[in-house]
N, C-alpha and C positions, 0 to 999 in steps of 0.2 A: 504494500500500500504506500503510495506516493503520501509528501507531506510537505505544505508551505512551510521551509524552515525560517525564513527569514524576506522580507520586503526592506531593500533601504531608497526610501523616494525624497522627491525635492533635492536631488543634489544641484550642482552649478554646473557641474560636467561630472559624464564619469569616463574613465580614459578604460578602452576596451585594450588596447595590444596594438602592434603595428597593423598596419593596411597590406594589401597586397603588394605596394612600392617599398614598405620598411620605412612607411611613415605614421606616423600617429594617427589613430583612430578612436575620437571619442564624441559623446555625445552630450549634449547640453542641455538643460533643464531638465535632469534624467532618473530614473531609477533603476535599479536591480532586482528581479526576482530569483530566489534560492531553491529549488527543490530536491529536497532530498541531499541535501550539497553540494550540489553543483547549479551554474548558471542555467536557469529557464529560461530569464529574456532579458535584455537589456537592451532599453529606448527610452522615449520621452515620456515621463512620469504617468501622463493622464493613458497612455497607450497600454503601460506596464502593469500599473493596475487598476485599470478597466478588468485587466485579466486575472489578475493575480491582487486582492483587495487584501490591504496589510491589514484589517481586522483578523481574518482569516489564517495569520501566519502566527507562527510560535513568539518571534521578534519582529517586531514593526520598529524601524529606525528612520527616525524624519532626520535626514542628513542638511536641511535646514541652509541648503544656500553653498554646501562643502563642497570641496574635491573627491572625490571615492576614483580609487587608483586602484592595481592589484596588488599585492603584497608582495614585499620583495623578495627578489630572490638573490641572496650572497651566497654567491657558486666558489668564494676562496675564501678559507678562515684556518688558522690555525688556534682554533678556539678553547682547546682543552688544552691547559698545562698548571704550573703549581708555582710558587716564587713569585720576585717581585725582582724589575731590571729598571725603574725609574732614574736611577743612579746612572744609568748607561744613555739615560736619553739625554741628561744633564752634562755626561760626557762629548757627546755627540755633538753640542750646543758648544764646547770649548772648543774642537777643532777635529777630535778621534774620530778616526773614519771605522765604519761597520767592519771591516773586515781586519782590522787591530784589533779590535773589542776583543773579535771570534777569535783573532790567532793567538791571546792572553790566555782564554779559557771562559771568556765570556759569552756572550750572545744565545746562540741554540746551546752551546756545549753547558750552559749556565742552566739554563731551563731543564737540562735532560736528565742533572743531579739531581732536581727540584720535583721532580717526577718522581723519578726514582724511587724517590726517598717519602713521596704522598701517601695516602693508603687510597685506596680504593672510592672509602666514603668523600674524602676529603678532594679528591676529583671532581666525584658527582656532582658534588656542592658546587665548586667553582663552577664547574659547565653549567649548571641550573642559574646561577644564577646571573651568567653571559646570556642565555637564552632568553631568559626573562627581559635583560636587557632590549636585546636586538626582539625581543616581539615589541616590547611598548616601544621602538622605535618604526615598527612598520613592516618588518621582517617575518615573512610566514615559511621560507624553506632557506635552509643554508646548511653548506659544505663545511665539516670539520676534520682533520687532517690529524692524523697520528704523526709518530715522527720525533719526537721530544722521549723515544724510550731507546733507540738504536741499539735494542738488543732482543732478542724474539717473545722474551716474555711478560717486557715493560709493552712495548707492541702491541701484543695480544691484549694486555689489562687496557693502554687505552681506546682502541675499538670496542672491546666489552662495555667500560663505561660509555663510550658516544654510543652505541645501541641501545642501550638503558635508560638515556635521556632520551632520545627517541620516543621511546615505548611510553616515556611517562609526563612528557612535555609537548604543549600543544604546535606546535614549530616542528615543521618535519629537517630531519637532521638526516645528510646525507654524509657516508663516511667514506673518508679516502685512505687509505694505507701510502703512506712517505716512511717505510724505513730510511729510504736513501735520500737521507734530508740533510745529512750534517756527517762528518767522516767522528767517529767517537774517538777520546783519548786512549794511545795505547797501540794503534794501528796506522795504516794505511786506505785510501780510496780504493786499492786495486784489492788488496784483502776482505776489505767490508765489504765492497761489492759482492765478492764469492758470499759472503754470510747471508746479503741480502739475497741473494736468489739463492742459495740451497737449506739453508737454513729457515728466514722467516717467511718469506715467500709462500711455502707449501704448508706452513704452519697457518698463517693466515687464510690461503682457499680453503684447510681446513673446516675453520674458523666460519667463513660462511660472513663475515657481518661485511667487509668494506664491496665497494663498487666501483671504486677509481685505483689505479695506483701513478703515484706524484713520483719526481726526484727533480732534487737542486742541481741543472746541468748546469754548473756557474766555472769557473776560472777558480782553480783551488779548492772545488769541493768532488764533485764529479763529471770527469771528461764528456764527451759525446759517447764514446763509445762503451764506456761505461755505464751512462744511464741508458743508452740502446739497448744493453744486455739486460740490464734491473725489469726497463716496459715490457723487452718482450719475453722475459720470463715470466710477467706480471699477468703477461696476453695470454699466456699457456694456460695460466691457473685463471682467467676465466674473469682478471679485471682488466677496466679499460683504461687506455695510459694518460696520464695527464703531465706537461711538462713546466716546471721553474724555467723561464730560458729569458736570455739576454737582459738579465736585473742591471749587471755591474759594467758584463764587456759583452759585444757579440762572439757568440762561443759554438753557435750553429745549433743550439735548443729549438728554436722554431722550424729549421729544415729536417728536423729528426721528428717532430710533433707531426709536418706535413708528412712525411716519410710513413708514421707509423697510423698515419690516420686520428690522431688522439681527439678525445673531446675537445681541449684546450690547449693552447697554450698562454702562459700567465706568464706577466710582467709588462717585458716586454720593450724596454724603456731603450734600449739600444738595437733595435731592430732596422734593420733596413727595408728596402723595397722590396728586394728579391724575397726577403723573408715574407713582408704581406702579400707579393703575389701570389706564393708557393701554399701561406697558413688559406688565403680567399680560395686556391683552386681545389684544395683538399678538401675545405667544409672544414676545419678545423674554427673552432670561435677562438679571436684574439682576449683573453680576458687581461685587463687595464686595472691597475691600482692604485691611485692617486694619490690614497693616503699615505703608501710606500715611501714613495717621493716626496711627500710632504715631511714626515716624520724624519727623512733621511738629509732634507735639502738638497736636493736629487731634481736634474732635468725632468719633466714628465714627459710621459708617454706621447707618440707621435697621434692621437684619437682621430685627427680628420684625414690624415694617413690614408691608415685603419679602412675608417669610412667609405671613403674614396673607393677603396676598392669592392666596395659592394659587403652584402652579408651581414649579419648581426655581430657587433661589439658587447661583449660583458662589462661591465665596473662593479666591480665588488669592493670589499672592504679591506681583509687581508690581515683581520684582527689578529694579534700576537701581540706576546708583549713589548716587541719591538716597533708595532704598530696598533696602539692603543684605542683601538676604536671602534666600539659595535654598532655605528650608526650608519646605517646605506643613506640616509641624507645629506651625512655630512660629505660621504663620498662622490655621493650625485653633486654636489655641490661643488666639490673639489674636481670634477670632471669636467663641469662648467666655466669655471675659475682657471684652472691650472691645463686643463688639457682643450678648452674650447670647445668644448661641447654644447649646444642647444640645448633648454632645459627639456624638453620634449625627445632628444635624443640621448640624454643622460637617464631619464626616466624610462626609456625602453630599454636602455642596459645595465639597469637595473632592477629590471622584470624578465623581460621575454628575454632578452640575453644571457642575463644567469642561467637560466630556465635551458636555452637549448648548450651553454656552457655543463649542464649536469645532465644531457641528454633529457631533459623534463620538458622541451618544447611541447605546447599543448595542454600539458598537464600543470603546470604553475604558471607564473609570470603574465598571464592574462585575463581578463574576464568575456571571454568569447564563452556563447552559447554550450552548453556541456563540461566545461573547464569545470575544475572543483573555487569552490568561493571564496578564496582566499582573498580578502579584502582590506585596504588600508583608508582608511577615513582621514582627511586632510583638514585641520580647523584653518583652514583657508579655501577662498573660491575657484584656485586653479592650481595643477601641478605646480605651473613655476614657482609659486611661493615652496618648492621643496626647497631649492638650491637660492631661492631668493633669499630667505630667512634663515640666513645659515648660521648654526651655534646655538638652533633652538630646536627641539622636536616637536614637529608640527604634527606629530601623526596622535590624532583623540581616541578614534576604535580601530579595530583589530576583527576583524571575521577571520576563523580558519573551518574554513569546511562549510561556511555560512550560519558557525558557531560564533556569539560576541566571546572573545579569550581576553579582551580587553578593553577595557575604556567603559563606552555607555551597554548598557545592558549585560555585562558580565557578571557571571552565576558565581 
């Protein structure tokens, strides 16, 4: 038996996903109907419910004038870990470039003793309460990244915990396995490699929980041809490859991402042309970090590039403690600001981009007819006040599923 879950009318617009050009699509003086959780119609109010009369629904929400967007999708997060690197940003601000930090015993190698040494519960916690974050900022699916354990059974525990939060948080959490994130103390890139594929590798398809697997192709952590072997061992056991490539120096991570077909490739900030014609003709999505860049006083990414060459752009967020930030608005903003983006084009890659960045085109990042209702309510009359009003959260409710999880009418 079918069921009105939810009616939210009277908005100012509501932004559906791109159009068939990869342009904005949304409608004005509008509402939403929910059934069942998923989108039943979305048009101009008096249309919407003629059909569908918000008496009739579980939640009636008079969006009163708002923006209703879809909830974002952050397709890069290094979101579970333990400790505290403030002190490294304060570094960073005197002059220490990222890769001193890391070659001292700082940076990731810092976070991984921090791990380590967590318990289980004490994880949880922390991820609950990132998730909690990024939902009251707008956030209904986002990518978190193992990789802070670089040994098979720190690994295993934090996948366990991201499935856990998953299961018990209303934010769907997609999990990516990155043992080959950071070379550990005590070895070599060419040695940890080997561990990474015969060792965790098959422990994790085991395992059953991750869907992506990531590696750091950077200058000084893992070659090309070493993160080749990591994906496509990663491809055998049954995940899809996701690439770190050109953060610091062009290192050929994007021609390897085109190469092996991967969802993504992330960063991205020193990429050339050959690179985005190579990531466009693959279908690979370019995912963009802004905040990276921001956090590091870093060139940003080349976005109109990107663009240019056709196909959906990601922006995500890229939270870590090295990149302190679980807001997709403040990113969208940062996209807009720092990398030249359109607020209309920063907001679709930060929906539908992420979305097909985690292979989820369809299924997140829009509010097209049958999509699931993941919904972000904006106390303002138009998207751009996301990136307009930057350093505030503009986001008031929260639908996931065309459930309120946040804001007005939450149980």
């Amino acid at each position: 038996m079918t069921e009105l879950t939810t009616v939210v009318h009277d908005a100012s617009e509501i932004v559906v996903g791109p159009d068939e050009n990869e342009a904005i699509e949304r409608h004005e003086n509008a509402a939403l109907a929910v059934v069942d959780g998923r989108v039943a119609a979305v048009g101009p109010t008096e249309t919407v419910t003629d059909e569908y009369p918000p008496g009739n629904a579980t939640h009636a929400i008079d969006a009163d004038g708002r923006s209703v967007l879809p909830g974002f999708v952050d397709s890069h997060t290094h979101g579970l870990f333990a400790g505290d690197r403030s002190d490294e940003f304060a570094a960073k601000l005197r002059g220490k470039e990222y890769q001193e930090i890391l070659a001292e015993g700082g940076g990731i190698l810092r976070t991984v003793r921090a791990v380590r040494e967590a318990s289980d519960e004490q994880l949880r916690s922390n991820l609950l309460g990132h998730l909690d974050t990024m939902l009251a900022h707008g956030t209904t699916t986002v990518e978190i990244k193992s990789g802070y354990g670089l040994d098979t059974e720190t690994e295993l525990r934090m996948l366990d915990v991201i499935q856990r939060a998953d299961e018990i948080h209303p934010v769907d959490v997609v999990a990516t396995f990155m043992g080959a994130h950071a070379v550990p103390e005590g070895t070599d890139a060419e040695a940890y490699t080997e561990r990474v594929v015969d060792d965790q590798l098959p422990a994790v398809a085991d395992q059953g929980i991750a869907e992506f697997c990531d590696v750091f192709c950077e200058e000084g952590v893992f070659s090309v041809a070493q993160s080749r072997r990591v994906l496509e061992a990663g491809m055998e056991a049954g995940l899809t490859p996701k690439v770190h490539a050109e953060e610091f120096v062009r290192l050929g991570g994007a021609q390897l991402a085109a190469d092996l077909g991967a969802a993504s490739a992330d960063h991205l900030l020193h990429a050339n042309d050959d690179d985005r014609v190579a990531l466009a003709e693959a279908g690979v999505t370019p995912v963009l970090l802004p905040g990276t860049a921001f956090s590091l006083g870093a060139e940003y990414a080349d976005a109109r590039a990107f663009l240019d060459e056709g196909g959906s752009v990601a922006v995500a967020t890229d939270f870590n403690p090295n990149c302190h930030s679980q807001s997709m608005g403040f990113a969208i903003a940062l996209a807009c600001v720092g990398m030249g983006m359109t607020p209309a084009e920063a907001l679709l890659a930060g929906t539908h981009g992420g979305a097909r960045a985690l292979d989820r085109a369809g299924e997140s990042g829009s509010l097209r007819k049958d999509a699931p209702a993941d919904v972000a309510i904006v106390d303002a009359p138009s998207h751009v006040h996301v990136p307009y009003n930057f350093g505030v959260n503009t986001v008031k409710t929260v639908l996931k599923n065309g459930e309120p999880v946040h804001g007005e009418g939450e149980s």
